[in-house]
C-alpha positions in Angstrom: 6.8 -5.8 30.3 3.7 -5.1 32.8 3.8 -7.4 36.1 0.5 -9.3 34.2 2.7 -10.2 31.1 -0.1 -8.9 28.7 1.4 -6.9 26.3 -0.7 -3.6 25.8 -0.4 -1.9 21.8 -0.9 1.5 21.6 -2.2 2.5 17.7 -4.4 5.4 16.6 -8.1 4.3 15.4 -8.0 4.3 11.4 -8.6 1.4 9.3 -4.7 1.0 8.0 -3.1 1.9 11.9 -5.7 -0.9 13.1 -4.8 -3.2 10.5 -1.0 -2.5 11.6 -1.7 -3.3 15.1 -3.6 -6.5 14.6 -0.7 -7.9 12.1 2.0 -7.3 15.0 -0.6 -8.8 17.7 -1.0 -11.9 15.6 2.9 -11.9 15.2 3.6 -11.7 18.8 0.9 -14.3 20.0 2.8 -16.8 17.4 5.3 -16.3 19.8 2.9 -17.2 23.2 2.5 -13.5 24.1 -0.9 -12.5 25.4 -1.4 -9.0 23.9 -4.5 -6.7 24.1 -5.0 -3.4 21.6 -5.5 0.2 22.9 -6.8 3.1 20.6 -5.2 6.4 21.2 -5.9 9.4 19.3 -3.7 11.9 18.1 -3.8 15.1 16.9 -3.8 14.3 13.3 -6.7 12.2 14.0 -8.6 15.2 15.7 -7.6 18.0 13.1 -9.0 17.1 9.6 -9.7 20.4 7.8 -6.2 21.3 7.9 -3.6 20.1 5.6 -0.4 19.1 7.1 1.9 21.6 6.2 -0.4 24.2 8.0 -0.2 22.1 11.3 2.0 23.3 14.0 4.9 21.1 15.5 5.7 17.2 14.5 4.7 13.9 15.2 0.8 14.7 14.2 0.2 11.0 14.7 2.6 9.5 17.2 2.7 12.4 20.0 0.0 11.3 22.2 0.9 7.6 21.4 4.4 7.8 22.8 3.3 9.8 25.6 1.1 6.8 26.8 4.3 4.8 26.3 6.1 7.0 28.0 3.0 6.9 31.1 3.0 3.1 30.7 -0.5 3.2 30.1 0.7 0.5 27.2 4.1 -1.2 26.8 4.2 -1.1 22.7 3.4 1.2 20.1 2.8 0.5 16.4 3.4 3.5 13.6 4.0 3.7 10.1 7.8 3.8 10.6 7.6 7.1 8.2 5.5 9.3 11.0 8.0 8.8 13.1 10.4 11.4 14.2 14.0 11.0 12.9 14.9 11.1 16.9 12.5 9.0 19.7 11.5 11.0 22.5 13.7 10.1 25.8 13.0 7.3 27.2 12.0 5.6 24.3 13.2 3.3 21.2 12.7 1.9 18.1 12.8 -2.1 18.7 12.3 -3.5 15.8 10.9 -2.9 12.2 8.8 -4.8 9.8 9.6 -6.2 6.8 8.7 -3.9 3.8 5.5 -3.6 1.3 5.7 -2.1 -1.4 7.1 1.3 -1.0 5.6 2.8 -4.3 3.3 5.7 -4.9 0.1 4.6 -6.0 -1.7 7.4 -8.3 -5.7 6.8 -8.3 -7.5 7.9 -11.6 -11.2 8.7 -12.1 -12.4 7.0 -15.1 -13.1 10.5 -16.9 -9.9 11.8 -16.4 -8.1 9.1 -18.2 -6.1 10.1 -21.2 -3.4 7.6 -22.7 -1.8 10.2 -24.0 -0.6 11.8 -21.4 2.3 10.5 -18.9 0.4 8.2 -15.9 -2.8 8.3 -18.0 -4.2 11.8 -16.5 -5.4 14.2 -18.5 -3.6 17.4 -18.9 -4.8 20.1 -16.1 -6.1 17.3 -14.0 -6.9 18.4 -10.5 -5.1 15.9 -7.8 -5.8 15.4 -3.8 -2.7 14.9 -1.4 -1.8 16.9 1.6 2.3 16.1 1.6 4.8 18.5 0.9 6.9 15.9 -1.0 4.4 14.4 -3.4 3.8 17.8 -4.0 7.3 19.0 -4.9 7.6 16.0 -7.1 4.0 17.0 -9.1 5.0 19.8 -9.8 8.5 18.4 -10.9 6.8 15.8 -13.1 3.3 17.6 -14.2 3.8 20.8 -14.0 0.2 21.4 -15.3 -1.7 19.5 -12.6 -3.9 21.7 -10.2 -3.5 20.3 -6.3 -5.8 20.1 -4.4 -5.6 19.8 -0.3 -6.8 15.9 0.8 -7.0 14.6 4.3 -8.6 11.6 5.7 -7.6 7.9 6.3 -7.3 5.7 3.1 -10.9 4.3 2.4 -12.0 8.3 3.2 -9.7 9.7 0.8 -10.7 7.0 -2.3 -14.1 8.2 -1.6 -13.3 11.3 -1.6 -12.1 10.8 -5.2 -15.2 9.7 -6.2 -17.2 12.0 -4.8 -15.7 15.2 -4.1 -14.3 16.7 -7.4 -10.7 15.0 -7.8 -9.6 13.7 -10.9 -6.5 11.7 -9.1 -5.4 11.4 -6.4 -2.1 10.0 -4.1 -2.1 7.2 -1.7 0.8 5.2 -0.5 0.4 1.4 -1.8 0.8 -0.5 1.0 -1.7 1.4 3.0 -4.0 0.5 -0.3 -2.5 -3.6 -0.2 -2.8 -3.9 3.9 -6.4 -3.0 3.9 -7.0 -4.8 0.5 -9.4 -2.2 -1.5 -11.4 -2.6 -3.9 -10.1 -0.6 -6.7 -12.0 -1.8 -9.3 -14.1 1.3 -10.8 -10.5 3.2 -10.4 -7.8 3.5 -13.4 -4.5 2.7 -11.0 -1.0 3.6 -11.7 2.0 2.5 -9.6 4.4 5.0 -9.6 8.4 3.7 -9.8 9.7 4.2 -6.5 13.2 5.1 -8.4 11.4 8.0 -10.3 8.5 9.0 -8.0 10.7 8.9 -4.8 8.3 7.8 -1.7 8.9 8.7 1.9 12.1 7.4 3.7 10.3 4.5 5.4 7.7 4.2 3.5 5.6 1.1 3.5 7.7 -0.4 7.3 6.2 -0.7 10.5 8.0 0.8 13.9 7.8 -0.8 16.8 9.0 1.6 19.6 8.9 0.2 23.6 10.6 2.3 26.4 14.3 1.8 26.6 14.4 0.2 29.8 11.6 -2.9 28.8 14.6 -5.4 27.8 12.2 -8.1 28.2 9.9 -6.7 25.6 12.7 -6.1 23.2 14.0 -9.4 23.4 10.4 -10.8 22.5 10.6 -8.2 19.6 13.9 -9.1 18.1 11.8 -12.1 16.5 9.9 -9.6 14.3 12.5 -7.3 13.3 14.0 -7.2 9.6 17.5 -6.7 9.2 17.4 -6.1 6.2 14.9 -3.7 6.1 16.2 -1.9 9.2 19.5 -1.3 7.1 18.3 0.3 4.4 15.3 2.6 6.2 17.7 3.4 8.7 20.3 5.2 5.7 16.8 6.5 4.4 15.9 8.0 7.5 19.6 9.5 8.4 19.6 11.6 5.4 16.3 13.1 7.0 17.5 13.7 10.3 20.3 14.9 8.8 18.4 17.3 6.5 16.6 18.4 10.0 13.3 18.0 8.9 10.2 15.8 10.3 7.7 13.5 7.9 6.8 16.9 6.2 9.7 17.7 4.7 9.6 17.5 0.9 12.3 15.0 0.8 12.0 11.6 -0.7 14.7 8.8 0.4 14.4 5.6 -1.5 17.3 2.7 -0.8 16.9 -0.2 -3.3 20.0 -1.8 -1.8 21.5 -0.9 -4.9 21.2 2.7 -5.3 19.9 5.7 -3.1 17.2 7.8 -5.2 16.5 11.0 -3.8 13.9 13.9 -4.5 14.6 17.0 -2.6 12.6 20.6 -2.5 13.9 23.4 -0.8 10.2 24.1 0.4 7.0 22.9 -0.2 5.9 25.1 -3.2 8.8 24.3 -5.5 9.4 21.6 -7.4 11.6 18.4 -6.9 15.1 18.0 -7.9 16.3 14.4 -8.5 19.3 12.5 -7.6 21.1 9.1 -7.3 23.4 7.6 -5.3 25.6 4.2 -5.3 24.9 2.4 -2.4 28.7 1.7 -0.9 30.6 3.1 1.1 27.5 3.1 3.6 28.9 4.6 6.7 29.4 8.0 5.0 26.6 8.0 2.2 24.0 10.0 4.2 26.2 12.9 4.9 27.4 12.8 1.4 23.5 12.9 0.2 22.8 15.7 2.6 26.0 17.9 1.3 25.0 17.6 -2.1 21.3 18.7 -1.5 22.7 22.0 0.6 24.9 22.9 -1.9 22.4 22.9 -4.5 
């Protein structure tokens, strides 16, 4: 904690990441901290007519942030827990996580490329926007006939974009979509099962990383974190680091406490395979996971 007890939130700039950082500030003042909000931006912010897989390196959107950290130029940062890397940087931790939106795929439709017929409701040889690796694996696992097409942006750029920009569909998460409360209403919307469209391990939970040393600051933040949550993200995000891969890996890890559903692609041109796990015998189910994906 700084000497002036004012707790300083690093966050990049975009509607959703503000949202995030406002939510934990209104969290932490519940609790009698005085907190202030510092934008930082990253080099996913600053690099837009690339799509991700074509970007060098990882942590497009936490880099600079944990460097500030890491400066103490601010004493907290805010990320969608599934840009994280699998590892933090020295020096730094993971405090506490949120609890958990919804962690399902939301699939955005333009009216006039609507057809009942087909599975989701989009017509056959639809062209649909999304930059990941692993929605893309899965497309091509599930809809095989769909044309993708490269989409960047934050979330209220990319629904325009669908409107405006020669998409049929497109692929957002939904709690970016819920946080920021959209207005959807022109849109045919489809929620995607998380057990059969697998999301990103994480996907939908905020992480709150301090430096290691601020025990003060992780004490405060030991109020806000989810157990629960932390549990079953943290078995999600251990078959990742085990896999060796960063957020674009085309590897989805979903943990519904029940069973661990996985899609995996060897790279980010071929389609997903699919799996599913029970969820016992916990303290050796990630390695298990990853051993079965190598060997296939």
């Amino acid at each position: 904690m700084p000497e002036t007890s004012i707790i300083r939130i690093g966050t990049r700039g975009s509607d959703l990441a503000l949202w995030q950082a406002h939510h934990v500030k209104s969290e932490l003042e519940k609790l009698g901290c005085t907190v202030e909000i510092n934008i930082i931006h990253t080099q996913g912010d600053k690099i837009q007519n690339l799509s991700f897989d074509k970007l060098e390196g990882k942590g497009f959107f936490t880099k600079e942030i944990e460097a500030a950290l890491l400066a103490k130029e601010v004493d907290l940062a805010v990320h969608s827990h599934k840009d994280l890397e699998t590892t933090s940087p020295a020096g730094l931790v993971v405090a506490a996580v949120s609890d958990r939106e919804d962690p399902s795929e939301l699939l955005l439709v333009n009216p006039d490329a609507v057809d009942s017929t087909e599975s989701w409701g989009l017509k056959k040889n639809a062209i649909i926007g999304t930059s990941s690796a692993r929605r893309k694996s899965q497309l091509l696992a599930l809809r095989p006939d769909l044309t993708i097409k490269d989409l960047r942006g934050n979330v209220p750029t990319r629904v325009q974009k669908l409107k405006n920009d020669g998409y049929d569909a497109i692929l957002l998460a939904k709690a970016g979509v819920n946080r920021l409360e959209l207005d959807l209403s022109d849109l045919h919307v489809v929620v995607l099962d998380p057990t059969v469209f697998v999301p990103a391990p994480a996907q939908g939970v905020l992480g709150l990383q301090i430096r290691e040393d601020d025990k003060a600051l992780a004490k405060i933040l030991s109020h806000l974190n989810d157990t629960t949550t932390a549990e079953k993200i943290g078995l999600e995000r251990s078959v990742l680091r085990l896999m060796e891969g960063g957020c674009q890996l085309p590897l989805g890890v979903y943990c519904d406490g029940k069973t661990v559903h996985v899609a995996h692609s060897k790279v980010s041109s071929e389609a997903a395979t699919y799996s599913t796990f029970s969820f016992e015998n916990k303290d050796t189910l990630a390695q298990t996971i990853v051993n079965q994906l190598q060997n296939k």
